[in-house]
C-alpha positions in Angstrom: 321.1 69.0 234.4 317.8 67.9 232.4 314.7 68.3 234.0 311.2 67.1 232.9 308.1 69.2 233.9 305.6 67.4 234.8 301.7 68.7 235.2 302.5 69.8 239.0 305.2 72.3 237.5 303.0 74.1 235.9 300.0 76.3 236.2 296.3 75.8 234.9 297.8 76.8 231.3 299.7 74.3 231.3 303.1 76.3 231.8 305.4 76.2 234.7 304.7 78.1 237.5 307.0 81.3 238.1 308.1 80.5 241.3 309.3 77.0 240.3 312.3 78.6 238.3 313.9 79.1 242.1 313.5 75.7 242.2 315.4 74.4 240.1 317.8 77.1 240.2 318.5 75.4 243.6 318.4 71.8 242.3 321.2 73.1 239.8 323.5 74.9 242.6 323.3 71.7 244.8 324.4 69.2 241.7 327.1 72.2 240.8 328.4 72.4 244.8 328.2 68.1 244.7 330.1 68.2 241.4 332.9 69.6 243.5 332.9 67.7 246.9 330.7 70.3 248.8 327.7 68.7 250.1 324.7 71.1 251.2 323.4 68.7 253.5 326.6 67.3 255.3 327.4 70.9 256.0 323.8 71.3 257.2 323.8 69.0 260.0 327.7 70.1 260.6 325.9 73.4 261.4 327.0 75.5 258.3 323.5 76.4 256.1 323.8 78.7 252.8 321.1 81.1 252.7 319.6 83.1 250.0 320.6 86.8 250.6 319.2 87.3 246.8 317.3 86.1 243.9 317.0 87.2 240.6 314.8 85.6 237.8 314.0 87.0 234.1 311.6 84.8 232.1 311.9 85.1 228.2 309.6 82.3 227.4 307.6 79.6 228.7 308.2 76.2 229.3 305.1 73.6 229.1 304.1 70.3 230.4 305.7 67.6 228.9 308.7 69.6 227.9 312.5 68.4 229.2 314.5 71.4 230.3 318.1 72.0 230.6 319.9 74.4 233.9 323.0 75.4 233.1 325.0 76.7 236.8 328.1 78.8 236.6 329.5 80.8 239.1 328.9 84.7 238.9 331.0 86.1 241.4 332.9 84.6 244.2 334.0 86.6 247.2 334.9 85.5 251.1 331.5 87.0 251.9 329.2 85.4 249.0 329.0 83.6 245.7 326.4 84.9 243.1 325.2 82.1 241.2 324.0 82.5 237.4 321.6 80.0 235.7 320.3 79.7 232.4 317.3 77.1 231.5 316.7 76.3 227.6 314.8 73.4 226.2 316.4 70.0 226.0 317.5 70.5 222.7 319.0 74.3 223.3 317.5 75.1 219.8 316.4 78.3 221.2 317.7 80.9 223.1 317.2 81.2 227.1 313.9 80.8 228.5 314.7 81.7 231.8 318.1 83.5 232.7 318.3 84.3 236.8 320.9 84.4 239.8 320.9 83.5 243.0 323.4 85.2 245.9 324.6 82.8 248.6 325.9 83.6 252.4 327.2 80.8 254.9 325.8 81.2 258.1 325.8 79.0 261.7 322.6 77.0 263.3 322.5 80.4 265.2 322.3 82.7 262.0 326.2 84.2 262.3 327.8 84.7 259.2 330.8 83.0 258.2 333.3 83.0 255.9 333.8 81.2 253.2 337.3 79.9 253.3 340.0 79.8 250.5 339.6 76.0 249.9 336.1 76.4 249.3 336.0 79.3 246.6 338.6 77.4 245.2 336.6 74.4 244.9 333.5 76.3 244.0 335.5 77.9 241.1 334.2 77.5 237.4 336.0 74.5 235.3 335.1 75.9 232.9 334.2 79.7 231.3 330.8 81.0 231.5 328.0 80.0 229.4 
């Protein structure tokens, strides 16, 4: 998914802000879950939220205002209990190597914070089309 940064994604440098990477980490899990029927907010207000039990984020070089980034989302690992999401953000024209590689480990739990389990039709669904990047 592309992404333009605008001057509110970044810092007084001009380069975006660390803590933005999580964002659109998420913005790429949500279009990866939509691209295969799960919707985040349907479950939501069905009761079923996905929480962040972990986050992990290695920046190799900055991105700048004005620039148009690409997140790539592919599945890490995928158990009844979690699924470890990997991104990998380069500029638009992936010319470069990564400039942000990270992953992000999801649980499913009710409105009153019980953990459930993610059921066989859903890791299948979730499952990568494709190899990893």
């Amino acid at each position: 998914m592309e992404i333009k940064i605008y001057y509110d994604d970044t810092d007084a440098g001009g380069v975006v802000y660390h803590a933005n990477y999580l964002k659109y980490f998420e913005r790429g899990r949500t279009e990866y879950m939509r691209q295969r029927g799960i919707d985040p907010a349907a479950m939501a207000q069905a009761g079923i939220i996905f929480v962040i039990v972990r986050a992990e984020v290695s920046y190799l070089s900055p991105a700048r205002y004005g620039d148009t980034i690409i997140v790539e989302t592919f599945i890490d690992e995928i158990s009844h209990a979690s699924v470890t999401f990997g991104y990998k953000i380069y500029l638009s024209d992936k010319s470069s190597k990564p400039l942000v590689t990270g992953k992000t480990k999801i649980a499913m739990v009710s409105k009153d914070m019980k953990v459930q389990r993610f059921s066989d039709d859903f890791i299948k669904r979730l499952a990568p089309l494709e190899a990893k990047p």
